[in-house]
C-alpha positions as CSV (number, residue, x, y, z in Angstrom):
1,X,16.7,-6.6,-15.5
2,X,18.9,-4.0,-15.4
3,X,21.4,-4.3,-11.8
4,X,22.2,-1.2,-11.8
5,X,18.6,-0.4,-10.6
6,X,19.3,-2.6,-7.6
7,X,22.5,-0.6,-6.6
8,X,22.3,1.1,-2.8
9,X,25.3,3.5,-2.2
10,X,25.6,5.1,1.2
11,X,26.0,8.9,1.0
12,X,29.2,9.0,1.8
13,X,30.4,6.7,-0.8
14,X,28.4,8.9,-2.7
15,X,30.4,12.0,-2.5
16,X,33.5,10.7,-2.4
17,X,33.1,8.7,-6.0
18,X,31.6,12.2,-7.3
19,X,34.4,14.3,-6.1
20,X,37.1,11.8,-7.7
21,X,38.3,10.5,-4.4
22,X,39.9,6.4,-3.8
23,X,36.8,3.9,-2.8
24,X,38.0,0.4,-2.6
25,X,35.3,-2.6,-2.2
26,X,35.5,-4.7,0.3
27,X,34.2,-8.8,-0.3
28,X,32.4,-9.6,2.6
29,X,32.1,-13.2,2.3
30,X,35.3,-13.2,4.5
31,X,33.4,-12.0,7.4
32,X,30.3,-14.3,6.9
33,X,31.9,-17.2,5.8
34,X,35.7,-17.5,6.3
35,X,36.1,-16.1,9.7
36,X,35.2,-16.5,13.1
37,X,32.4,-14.4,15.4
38,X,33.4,-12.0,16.8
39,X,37.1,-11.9,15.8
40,X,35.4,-11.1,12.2
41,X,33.6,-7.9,13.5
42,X,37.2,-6.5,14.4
43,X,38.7,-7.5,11.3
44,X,35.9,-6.0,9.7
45,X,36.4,-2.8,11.8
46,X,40.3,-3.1,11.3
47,X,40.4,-3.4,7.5
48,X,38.3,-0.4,7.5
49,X,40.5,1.5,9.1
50,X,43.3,0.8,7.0
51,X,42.0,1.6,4.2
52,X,41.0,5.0,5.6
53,X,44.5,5.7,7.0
54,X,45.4,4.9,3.3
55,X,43.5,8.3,2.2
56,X,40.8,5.8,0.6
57,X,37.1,5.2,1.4
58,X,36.3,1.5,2.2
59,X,32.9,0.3,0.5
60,X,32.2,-3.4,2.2
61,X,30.2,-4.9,-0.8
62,X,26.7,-7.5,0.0
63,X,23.3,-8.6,-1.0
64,X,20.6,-7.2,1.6
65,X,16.8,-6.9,0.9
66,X,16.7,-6.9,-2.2
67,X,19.4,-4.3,-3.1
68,X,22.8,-4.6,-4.4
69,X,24.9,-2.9,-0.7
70,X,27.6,-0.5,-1.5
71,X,28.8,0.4,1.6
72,X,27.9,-0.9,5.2
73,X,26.6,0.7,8.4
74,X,27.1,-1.1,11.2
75,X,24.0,-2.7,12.1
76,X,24.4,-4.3,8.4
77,X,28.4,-5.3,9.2
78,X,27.2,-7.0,12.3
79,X,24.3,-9.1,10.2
80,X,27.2,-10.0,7.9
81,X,29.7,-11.0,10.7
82,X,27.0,-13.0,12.4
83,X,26.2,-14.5,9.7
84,X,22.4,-15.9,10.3
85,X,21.1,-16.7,7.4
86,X,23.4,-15.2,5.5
87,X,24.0,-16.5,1.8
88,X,27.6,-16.9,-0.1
89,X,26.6,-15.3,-3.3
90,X,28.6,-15.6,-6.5
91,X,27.8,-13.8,-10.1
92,X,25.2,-17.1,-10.4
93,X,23.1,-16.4,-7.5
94,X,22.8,-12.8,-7.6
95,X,19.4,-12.8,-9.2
96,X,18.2,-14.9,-6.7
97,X,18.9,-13.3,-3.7
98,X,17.9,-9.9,-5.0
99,X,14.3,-11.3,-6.7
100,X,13.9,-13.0,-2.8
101,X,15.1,-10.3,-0.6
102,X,17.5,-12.6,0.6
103,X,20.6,-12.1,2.8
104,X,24.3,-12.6,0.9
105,X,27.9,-11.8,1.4
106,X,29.6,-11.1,-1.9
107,X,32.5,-13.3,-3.2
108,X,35.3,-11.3,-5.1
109,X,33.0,-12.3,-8.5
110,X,30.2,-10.5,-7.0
111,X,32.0,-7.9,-5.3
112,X,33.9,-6.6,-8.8
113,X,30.1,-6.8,-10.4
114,X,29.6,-4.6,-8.1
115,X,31.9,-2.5,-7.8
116,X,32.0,-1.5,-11.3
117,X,28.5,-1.0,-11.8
118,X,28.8,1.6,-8.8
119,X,32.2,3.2,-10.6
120,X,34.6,1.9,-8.0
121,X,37.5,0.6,-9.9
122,X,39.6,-0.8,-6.8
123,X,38.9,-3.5,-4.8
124,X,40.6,-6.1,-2.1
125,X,40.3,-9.0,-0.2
126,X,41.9,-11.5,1.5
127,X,42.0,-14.2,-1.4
128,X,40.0,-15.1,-4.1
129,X,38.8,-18.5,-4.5
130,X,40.6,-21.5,-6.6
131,X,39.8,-24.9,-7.1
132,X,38.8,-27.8,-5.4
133,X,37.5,-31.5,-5.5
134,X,34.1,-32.1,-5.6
135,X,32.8,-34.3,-2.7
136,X,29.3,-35.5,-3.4
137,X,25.9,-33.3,-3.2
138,X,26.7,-30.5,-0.3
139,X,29.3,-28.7,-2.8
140,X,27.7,-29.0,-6.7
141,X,24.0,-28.8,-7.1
142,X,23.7,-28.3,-10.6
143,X,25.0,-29.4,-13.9
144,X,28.4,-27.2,-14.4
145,X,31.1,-29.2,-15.8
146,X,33.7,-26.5,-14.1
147,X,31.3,-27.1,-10.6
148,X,35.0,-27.0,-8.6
149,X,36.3,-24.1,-10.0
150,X,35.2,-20.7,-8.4
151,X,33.6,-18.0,-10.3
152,X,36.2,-15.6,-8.7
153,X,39.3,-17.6,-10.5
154,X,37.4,-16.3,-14.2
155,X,36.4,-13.2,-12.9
156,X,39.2,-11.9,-11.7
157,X,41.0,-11.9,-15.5
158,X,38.1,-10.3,-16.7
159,X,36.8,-7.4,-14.8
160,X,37.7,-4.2,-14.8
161,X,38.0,-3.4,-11.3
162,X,42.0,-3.6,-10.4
163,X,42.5,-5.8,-7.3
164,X,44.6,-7.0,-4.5
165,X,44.5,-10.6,-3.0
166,X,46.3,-12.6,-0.6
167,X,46.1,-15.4,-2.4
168,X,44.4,-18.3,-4.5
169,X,42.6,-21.0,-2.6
170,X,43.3,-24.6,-3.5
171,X,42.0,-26.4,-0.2
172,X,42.1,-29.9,-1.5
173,X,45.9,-29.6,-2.0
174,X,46.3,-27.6,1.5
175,X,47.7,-24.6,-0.6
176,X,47.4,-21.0,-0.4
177,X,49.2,-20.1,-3.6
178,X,50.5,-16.4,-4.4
179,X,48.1,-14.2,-7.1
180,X,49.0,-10.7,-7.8
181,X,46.0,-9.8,-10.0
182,X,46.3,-7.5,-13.2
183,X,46.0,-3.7,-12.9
């Protein structure tokens, strides 16, 4: 399977990677799954906008019938920020959801997959996730001996999309430690 094949890039992200202009991907497991409706649909609007007033074109990364989103309108931003149904999808799951048609926000993992194979070589978000104890059932389903650490921790060392995070998540210790990833 080659993912590439899945990749849906609105026009305007298009043009703008064509013509040699900033794009910066946007996670949008954020909106789905760390924040609030409808405060997340502002945020969402808000972090946009930013990045536009930056002289950049904002590219809000997910998984949506069967095709690999680069790039949002906002019927699709409001599915993500109401979040119905709406998978969090790591590197892992990504066959899945696009073999199923399923819905998914993208985690940072997912979103630099992404954003690379769509030639977008900045990304940010508002912190990529760390470690945390496993509880039972409800947060490992499958035989990984690293089940508590999150893809994004590995793949932000390793991909070549240069990014920006708030922080690393380490719940079970009540931390939000500092990460300034490479690039």
């Amino acid at each position: 399977m080659n993912l590439k094949d899945y990749l849906s890039i609105t026009p305007e992200i298009q043009e703008a990677l064509a013509a040699g202009k900033p794009v910066v991907a946007l996670e949008s497991t954020i909106l789905s799954h760390g924040m609030p409706y409808p405060q997340n649909v502002e945020f969402a609007h808000k972090v946009e906008e930013i990045v536009r007033a930056e002289g950049a074109i904002p590219a809000t990364t997910a998984i949506m019938g069967g095709k690999l989103k680069v790039g949002l309108n906002a019927d699709e931003l409001l599915v993500m920020c109401k979040a119905e149904g709406v998978g969090k999808v790591s590197r892992r799951d990504v066959a899945v959801y696009l073999a199923t048609g399923m819905t998914g926000a993208t985690t940072v993992a997912t979103t630099m997959i992404i954003a690379s194979m769509a030639g977008i070589r900045f990304f940010a978000t508002g912190g990529i996730g760390g470690v945390r104890r496993l509880r039972g059932r409800e947060e490992h389903s499958g035989p990984r001996s690293d089940a508590g650490i999150s893809g994004d921790a590995g793949r932000s060392r390793s991909g070549p999309a240069h990014g920006r995070a708030a922080g690393l998540l380490l719940p079970h210790l009540g931390l939000q430690a500092r990460l300034q990833l490479p690039g």
